[in-house]
C-alpha positions as CSV (number, residue, x, y, z in Angstrom):
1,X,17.1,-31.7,24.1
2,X,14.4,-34.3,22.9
3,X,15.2,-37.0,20.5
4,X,13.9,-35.8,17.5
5,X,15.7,-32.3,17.9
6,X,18.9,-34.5,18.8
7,X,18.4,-35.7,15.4
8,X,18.8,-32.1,13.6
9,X,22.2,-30.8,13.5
10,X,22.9,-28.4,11.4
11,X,20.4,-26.6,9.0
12,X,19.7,-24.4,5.8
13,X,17.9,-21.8,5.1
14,X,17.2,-20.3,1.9
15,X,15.2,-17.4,0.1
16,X,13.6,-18.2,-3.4
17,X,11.3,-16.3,-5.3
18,X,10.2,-12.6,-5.7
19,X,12.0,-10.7,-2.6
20,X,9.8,-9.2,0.2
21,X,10.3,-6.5,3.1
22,X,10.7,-9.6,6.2
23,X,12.8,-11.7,4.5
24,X,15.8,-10.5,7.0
25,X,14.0,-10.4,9.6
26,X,12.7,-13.8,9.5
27,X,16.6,-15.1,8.4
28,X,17.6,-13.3,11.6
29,X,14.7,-14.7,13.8
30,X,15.8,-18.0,12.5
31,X,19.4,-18.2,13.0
32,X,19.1,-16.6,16.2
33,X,17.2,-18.7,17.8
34,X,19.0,-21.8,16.1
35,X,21.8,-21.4,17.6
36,X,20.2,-20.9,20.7
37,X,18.7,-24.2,20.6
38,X,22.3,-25.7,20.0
39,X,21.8,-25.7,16.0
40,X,24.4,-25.1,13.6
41,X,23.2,-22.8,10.9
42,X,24.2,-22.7,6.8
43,X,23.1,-19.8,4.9
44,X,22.2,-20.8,1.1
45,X,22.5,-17.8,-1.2
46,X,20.3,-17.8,-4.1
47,X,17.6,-19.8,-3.1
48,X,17.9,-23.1,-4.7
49,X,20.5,-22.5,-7.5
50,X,22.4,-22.1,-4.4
51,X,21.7,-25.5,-3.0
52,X,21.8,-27.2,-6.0
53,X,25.8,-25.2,-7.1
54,X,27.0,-26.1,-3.3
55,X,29.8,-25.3,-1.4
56,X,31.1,-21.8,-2.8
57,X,27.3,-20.9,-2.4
58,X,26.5,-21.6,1.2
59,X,28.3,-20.2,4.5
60,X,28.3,-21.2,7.7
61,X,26.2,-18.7,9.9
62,X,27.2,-17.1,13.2
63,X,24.8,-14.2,15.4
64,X,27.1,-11.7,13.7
65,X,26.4,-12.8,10.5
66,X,22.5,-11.5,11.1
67,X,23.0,-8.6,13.2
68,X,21.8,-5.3,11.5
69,X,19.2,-6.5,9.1
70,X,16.5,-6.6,10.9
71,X,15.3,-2.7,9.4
72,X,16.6,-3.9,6.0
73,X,14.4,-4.6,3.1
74,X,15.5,-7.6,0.3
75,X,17.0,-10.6,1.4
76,X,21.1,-11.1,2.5
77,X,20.5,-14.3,0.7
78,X,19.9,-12.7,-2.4
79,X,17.2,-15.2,-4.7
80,X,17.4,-16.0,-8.3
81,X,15.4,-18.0,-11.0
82,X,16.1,-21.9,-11.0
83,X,14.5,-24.0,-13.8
84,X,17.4,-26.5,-13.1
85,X,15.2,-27.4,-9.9
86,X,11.8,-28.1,-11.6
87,X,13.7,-31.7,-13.2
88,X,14.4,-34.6,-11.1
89,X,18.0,-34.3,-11.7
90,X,18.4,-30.8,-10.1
91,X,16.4,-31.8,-7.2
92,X,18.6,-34.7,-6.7
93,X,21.9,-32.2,-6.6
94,X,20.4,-30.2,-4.1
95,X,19.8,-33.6,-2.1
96,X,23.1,-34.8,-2.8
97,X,24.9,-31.1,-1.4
98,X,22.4,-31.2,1.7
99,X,23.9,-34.5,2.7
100,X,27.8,-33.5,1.8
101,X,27.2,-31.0,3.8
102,X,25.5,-32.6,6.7
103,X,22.2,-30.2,6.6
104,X,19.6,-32.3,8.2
105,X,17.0,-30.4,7.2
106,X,15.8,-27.0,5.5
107,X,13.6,-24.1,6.5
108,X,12.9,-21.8,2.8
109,X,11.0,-18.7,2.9
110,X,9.0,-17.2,-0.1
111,X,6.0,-18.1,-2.0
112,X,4.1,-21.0,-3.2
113,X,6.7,-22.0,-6.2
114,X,9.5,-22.0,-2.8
115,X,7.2,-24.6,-0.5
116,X,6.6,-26.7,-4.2
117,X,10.1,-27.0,-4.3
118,X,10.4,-27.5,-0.9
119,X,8.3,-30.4,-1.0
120,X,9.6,-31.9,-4.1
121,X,13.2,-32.0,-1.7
122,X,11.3,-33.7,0.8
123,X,9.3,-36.3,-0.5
124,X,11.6,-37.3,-3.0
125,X,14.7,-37.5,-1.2
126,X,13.9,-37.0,2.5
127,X,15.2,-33.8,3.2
128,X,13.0,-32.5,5.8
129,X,11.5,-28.7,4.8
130,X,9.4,-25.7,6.6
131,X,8.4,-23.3,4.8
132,X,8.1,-19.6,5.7
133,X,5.5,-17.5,3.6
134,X,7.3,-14.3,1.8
135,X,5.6,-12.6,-0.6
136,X,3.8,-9.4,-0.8
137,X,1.1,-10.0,-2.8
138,X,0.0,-12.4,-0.1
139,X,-1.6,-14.6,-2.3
140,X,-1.5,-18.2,-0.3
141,X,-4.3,-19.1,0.5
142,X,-3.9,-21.3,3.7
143,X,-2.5,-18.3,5.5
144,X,-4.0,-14.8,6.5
145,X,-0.8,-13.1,6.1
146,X,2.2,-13.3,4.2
147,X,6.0,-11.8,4.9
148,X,6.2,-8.2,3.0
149,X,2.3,-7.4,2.5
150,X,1.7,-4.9,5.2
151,X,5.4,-2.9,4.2
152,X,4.3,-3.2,0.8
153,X,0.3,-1.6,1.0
154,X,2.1,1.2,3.3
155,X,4.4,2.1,0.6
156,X,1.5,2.0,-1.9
157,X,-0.9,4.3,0.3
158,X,2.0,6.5,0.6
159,X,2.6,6.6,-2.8
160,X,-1.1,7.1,-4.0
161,X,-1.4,9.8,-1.0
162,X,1.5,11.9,-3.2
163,X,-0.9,12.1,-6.3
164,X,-4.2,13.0,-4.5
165,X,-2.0,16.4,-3.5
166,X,-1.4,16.9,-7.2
167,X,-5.3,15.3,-8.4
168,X,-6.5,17.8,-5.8
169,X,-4.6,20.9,-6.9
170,X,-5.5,20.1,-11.0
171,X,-8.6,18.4,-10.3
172,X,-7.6,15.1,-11.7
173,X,-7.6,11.7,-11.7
174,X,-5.1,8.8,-11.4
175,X,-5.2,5.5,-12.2
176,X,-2.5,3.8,-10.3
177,X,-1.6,0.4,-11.3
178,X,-0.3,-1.9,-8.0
179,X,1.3,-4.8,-7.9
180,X,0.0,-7.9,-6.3
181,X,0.1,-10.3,-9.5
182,X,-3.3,-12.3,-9.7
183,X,-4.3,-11.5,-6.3
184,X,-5.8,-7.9,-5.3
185,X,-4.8,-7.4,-1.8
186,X,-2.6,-4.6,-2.3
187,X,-5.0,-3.0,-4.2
188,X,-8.3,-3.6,-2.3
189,X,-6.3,-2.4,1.2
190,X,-4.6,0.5,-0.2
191,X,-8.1,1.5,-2.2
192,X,-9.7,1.6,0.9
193,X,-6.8,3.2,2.7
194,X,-6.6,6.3,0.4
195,X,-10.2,6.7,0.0
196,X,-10.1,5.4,-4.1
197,X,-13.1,6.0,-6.1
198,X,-13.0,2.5,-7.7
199,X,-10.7,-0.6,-7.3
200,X,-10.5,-2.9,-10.3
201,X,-8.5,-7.5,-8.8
202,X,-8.9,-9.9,-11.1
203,X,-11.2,-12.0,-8.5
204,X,-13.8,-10.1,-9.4
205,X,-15.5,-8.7,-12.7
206,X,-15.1,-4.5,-12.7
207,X,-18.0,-2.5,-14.4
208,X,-15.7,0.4,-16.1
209,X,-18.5,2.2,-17.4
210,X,-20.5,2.5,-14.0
211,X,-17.0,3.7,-11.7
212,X,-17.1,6.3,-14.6
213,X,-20.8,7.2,-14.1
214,X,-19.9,7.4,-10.5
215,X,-16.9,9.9,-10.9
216,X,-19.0,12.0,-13.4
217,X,-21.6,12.2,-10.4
218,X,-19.3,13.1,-7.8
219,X,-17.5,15.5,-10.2
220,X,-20.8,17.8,-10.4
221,X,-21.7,17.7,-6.6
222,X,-17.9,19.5,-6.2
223,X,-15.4,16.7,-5.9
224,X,-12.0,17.4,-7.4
225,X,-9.6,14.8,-7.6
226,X,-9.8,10.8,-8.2
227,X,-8.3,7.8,-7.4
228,X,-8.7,4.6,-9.4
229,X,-7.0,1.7,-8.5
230,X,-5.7,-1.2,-10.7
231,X,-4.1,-4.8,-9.5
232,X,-1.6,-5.7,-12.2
233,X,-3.2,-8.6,-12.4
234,X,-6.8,-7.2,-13.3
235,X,-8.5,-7.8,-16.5
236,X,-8.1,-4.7,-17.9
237,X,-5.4,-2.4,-19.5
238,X,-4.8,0.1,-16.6
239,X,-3.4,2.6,-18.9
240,X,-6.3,2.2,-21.4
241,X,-8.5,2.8,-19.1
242,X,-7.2,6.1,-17.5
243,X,-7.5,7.6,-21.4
244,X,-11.3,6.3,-21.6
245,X,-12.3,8.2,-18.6
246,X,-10.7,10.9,-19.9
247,X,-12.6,10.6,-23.1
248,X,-15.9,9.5,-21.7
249,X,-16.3,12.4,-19.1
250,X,-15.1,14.9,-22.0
251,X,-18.0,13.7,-24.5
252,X,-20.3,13.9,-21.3
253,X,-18.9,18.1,-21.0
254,X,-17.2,17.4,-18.4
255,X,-13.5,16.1,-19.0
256,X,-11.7,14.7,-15.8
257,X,-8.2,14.8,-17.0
258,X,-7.1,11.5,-16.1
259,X,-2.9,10.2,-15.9
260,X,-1.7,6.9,-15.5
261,X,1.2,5.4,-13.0
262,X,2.5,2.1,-12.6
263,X,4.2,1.6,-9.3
264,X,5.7,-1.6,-10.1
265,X,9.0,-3.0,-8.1
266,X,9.5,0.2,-5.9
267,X,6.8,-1.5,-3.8
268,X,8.7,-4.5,-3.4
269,X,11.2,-2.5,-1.4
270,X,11.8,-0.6,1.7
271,X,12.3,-0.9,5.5
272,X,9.9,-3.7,7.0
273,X,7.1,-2.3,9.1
274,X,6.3,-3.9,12.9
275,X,4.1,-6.0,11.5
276,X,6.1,-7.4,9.5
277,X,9.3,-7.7,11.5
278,X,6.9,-8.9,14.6
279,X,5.2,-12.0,12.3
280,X,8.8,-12.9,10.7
281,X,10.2,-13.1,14.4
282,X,7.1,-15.0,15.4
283,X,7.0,-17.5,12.2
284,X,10.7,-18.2,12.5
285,X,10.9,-19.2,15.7
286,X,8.0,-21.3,15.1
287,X,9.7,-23.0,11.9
288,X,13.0,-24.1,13.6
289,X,10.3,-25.8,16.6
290,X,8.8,-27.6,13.8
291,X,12.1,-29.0,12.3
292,X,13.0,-30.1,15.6
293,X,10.4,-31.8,16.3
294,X,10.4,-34.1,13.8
295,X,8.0,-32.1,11.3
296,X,8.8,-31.4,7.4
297,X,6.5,-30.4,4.5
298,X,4.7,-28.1,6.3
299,X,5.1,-24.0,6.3
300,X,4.0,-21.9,8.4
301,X,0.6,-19.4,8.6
302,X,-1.2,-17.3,10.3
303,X,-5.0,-18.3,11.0
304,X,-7.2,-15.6,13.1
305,X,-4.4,-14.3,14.5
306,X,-2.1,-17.5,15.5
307,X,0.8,-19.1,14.1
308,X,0.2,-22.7,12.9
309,X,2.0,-25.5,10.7
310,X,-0.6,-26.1,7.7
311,X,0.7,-28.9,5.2
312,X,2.3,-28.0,1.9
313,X,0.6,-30.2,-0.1
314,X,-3.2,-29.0,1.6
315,X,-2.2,-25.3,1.1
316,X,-1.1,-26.0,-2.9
317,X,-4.2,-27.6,-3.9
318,X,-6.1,-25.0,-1.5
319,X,-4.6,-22.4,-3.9
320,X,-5.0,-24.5,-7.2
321,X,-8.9,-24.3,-6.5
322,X,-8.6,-20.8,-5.3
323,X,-6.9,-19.6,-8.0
324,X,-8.0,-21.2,-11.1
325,X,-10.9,-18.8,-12.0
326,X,-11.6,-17.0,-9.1
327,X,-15.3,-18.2,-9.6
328,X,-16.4,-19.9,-6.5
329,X,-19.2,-21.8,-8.8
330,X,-16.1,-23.0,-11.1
331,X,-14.1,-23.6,-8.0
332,X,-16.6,-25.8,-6.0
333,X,-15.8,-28.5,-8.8
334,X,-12.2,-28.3,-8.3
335,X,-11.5,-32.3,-7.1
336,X,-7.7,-33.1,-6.0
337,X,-7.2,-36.9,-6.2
338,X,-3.9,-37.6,-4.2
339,X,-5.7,-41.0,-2.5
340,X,-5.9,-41.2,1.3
341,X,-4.4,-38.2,1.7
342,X,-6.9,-36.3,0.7
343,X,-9.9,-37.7,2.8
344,X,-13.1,-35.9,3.6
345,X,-11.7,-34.0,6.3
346,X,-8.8,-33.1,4.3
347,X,-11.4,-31.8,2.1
348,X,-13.1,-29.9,4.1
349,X,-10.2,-28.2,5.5
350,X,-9.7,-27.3,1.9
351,X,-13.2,-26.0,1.2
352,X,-13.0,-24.1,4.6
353,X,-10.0,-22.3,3.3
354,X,-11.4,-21.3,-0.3
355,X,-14.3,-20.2,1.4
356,X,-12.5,-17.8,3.8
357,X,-11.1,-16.3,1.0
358,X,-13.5,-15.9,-0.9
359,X,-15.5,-14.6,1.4
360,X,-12.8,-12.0,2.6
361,X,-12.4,-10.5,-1.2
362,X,-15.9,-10.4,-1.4
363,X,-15.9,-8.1,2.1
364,X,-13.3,-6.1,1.3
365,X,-15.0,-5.2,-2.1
366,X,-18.1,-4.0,-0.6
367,X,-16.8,-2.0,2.1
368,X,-14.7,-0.4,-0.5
369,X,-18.3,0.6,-2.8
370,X,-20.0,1.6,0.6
371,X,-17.4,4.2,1.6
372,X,-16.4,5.5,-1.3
373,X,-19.9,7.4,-2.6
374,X,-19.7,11.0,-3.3
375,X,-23.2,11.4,-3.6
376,X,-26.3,9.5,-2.8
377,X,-27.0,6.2,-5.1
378,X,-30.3,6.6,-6.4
């Protein structure tokens, strides 16, 4: 065992934040391979609320304690809300609990409010931290993929494939509102998956009046049913617009009768796919090498295809200019002053991962447009 890994003992792992289909399998992957390594493991339940109330919230963890979750969608852990740890003085319990109970350092999975948290732990009271990304709306921008997004777009393209059967049969149209909160993945991917007529993210402005000119064109060269696709997050009232097509293509003598569904939390749940199980086993392996190696404030991602450590700190302010406006003209002026630490190449790194981002919406946008033309565009 080297010296820095002879320096972690015993370790915590919590789940905070909106629950995603991974979660277990990543607890599993992590304990596992803890205790393999020699590492005594503590299971926090309810993310930090749990750290922060102590003892009668966290258990010691054996291999039985994670057998048979792998399949299993939610988290053991359970999560819950925790304002208490947004103020120095809840931090500072949490802090005070890790050392009582001799957890030298932490691995949390879920989103970007879990590795803010995380870091706060860290930096103020040097409890070392790796995070794990969980969240389907994989909507951090320093990684590819997030824990949950690939269970969560299969459940919505299964869900959206039940309605074409009935859009076909009536020769309607749906407008299915996903989840994905201000990012459009699960919207774009399961758009393109089903074959949707239009997709409307908030990263991008959506022309209501043209995907209705386009359905009303593919309507009178034979085409029955319709898909529209709304991120919850969009800038537009999903159901408003599923009555306006309606009303549009009936002024126009040719009413497309048009219902509205909102999927909502359903897609949160539900058996893990491979992919999913495969990355969480892959990132939390990774995680527990990074704690013992002496690392902390850094969570893991995957970049073309590889599992890296990318800095907490880099990947918040990555998503602060990401997020912002989703303009990349707005978000080229976006200027994180955190001294030294953020240095040119810092910056670029930064830039580099906007970019990609950007870039990838931007892709996945057209290619949903190019393939989804009933008829030719004059």
């Amino acid at each position: 065992m080297s010296e820095n890994a002879a320096k972690i003992r015993k370790i915590g792992i919590l789940t905070s934040g909106g629950d995603s289909p991974g979660m277990n399998a990543a607890i599993r992957a992590v304990t596992r391979y803890a205790l393999m390594r020699g590492i005594e493991v503590m299971g926090i339940y309810e993310g930090y609320r749990g750290l922060i109330n102590g003892k009668n919230y966290i258990k010691k963890f054996n291999a039985h304690d994670v057998s048979n979750i792998i399949d299993e969608g939610g988290t053991i852990l359970y999560s819950a809300r925790c304002p208490e740890f947004k103020e120095r003085e809840g931090i500072e319990k949490a802090a005070k609990n890790c050392r009582e109970l001799g957890i030298d350092g932490l691995i949390t999975i879920g989103g970007d409010g879990t590795f803010r948290g995380a870091y706060d732990l860290s930096t103020m009271f040097g409890i070392p931290c790796i995070g794990i990304p969980g969240t389907i709306d994989n909507d951090i921008t320093a990684t590819d993929y997030t824990l949950g997004f690939d269970t969560a777009v299969n459940t919505t393209m299964q869900m959206i494939d039940r309605l074409r059967d009935t859009c076909e049969s009536h020769a309607r149209c749906y407008v299915a509102e996903v989840m994905g909160n201000n990012a459009g993945y699960i919207a774009l991917y399961s758009a393109i998956a089903v074959g949707a007529a239009a997709v409307a993210i908030k990263e991008r402005p959506f022309d209501e009046d043209a995907a209705i000119k386009k359905m009303m064109q593919s309507r009178q060269a034979g085409k029955r049913n319709f898909i529209v696709v709304v991120s919850e997050g969009a800038n537009l009232d999903a159901e408003e617009l599923a009555k306006k097509i309606q009303a549009v293509t009936a002024s126009h003598d040719m009413e497309i009768e048009t219902r509205f569904a909102r999927f909502a939390h359903v897609v949160r749940g539900g058996s893990p796919t491979l992919r999913d199980r495969m990355t969480a086993a892959k990132m939390g392996v990774a995680a527990v090498d990074l704690l013992l190696s002496g690392k902390t404030n850094m969570f893991m991602c995957e970049r073309h295809g590889e599992i890296v450590g990318t800095d907490i700190m880099v990947a918040n302010f990555a998503d602060k200019k990401y997020k912002s406006t989703f303009d990349p003209k707005v978000a080229q002026k976006f200027d994180p002053s955190e001294g030294e630490k953020f240095n040119t190449k810092v910056r670029a790194e930064i830039d580099s991962l906007v970019a990609e981002r950007i870039a990838e919406i931007d892709k996945l946008l057209a290619l949903a447009e190019n393939i989804s033309n009933y008829t030719s565009i004059e």
